[in-house]
N, C-alpha and C positions, 0 to 999 in steps of 0.2 A: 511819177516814175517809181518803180519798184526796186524796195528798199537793197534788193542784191545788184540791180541794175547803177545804185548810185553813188556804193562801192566800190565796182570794175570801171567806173567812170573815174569817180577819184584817183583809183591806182593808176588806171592810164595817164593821167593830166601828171600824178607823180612821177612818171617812169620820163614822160615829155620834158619834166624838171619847168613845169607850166606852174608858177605858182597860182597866178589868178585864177586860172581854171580849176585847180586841183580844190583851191578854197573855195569854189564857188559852190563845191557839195559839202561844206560845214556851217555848223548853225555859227554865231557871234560867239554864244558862251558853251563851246565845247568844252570838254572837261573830260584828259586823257589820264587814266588811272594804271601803273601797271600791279601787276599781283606777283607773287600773293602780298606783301610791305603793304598794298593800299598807299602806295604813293602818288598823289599825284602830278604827275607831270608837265600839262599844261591845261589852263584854265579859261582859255579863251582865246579868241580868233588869233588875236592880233600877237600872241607869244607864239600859236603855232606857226605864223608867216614868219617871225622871224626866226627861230628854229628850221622851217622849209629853205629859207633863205642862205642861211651858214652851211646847212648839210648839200643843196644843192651847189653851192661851189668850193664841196673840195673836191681837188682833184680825182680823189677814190671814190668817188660817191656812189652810192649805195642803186640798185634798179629792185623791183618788187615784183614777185613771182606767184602768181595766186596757185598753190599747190591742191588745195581743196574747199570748197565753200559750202555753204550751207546755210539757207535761210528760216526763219520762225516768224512767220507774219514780218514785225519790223525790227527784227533783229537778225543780224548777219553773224555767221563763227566765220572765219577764216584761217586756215594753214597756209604763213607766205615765209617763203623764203628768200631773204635779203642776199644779194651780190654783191661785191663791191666788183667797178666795171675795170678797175685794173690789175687788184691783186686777184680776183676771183672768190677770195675766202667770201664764204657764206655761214650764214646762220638762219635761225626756222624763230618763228612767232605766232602764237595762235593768239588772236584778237575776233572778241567779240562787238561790233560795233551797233547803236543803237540810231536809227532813223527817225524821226520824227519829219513831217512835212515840207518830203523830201533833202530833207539835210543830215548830216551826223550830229547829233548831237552829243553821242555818250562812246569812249571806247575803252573797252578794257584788255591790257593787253599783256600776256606773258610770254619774257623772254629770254 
C-alpha cells in the first residue's frame, strides 16, 4: 500500500471513530512528536489507543479534514483541519507522517 494511501485510510477509520481499524495503519512503537518543543507526545501503540479512545467519546469530538497532502516516496505532509461535530470551532495542523512497511511509524506534527 502506498504510503499517502495509508494515511487517507487512517484518517477515514479516525473520522468512523473505528479505533481498531484506524490502529491497524500504525507500527506498535509509533512515536508522535509535536514541533517546534520536540515534545513528545505518544510513544507507542497502546498510549495512542488510549488517547483515540477518551478523544472519541467526547461528546465534541473532533472529525479530520485532509485540506492538502503531499507525498516524498514514504513520507506524507499533510494540511488537516480539525472540527469539532458540535461546536464547529476548527483549527489547522500540518503533520508530517513517516510510513515504513505499510504502517506509521513516525509523526510530526505542528499545531
Amino acid at each position: 500500500m502506498e504510503a499517502k494511501e495509508v494515511i487517507l485510510k487512517h484518517i477515514e477509520e479516525y473520522n468512523k471513530c473505528d479505533i481498531e481499524k484506524c490502529l491497524a495503519y500504525v507500527s506498535d512503537d509509533i512515536e508522535v512528536t509535536i514541533l517546534p518543543s520536540n515534545e513528545v507526545l505518544f510513544n507507542s501503540k497502546d498510549v495512542l489507543a488510549g488517547h483515540l479512545k477518551a478523544a472519541f467519546a467526547e461528546e465534541d469530538r473532533e472529525t479530520v479534514e485532509v485540506v492538502k497532502i503531499m507525498e516524498f516516496k514514504n513520507c506524507v505532509t499533510t494540511v488537516e483541519k480539525k472540527t469539532k461535530v458540535i461546536s464547529l470551532t476548527s483549527r489547522e495542523l500540518l503533520i508530517t507522517y513517516l510510513v515504513e512497511n505499510s504502517k506509521i511509524s513516525k509523526m510530526w506534527a505542528i499545531r
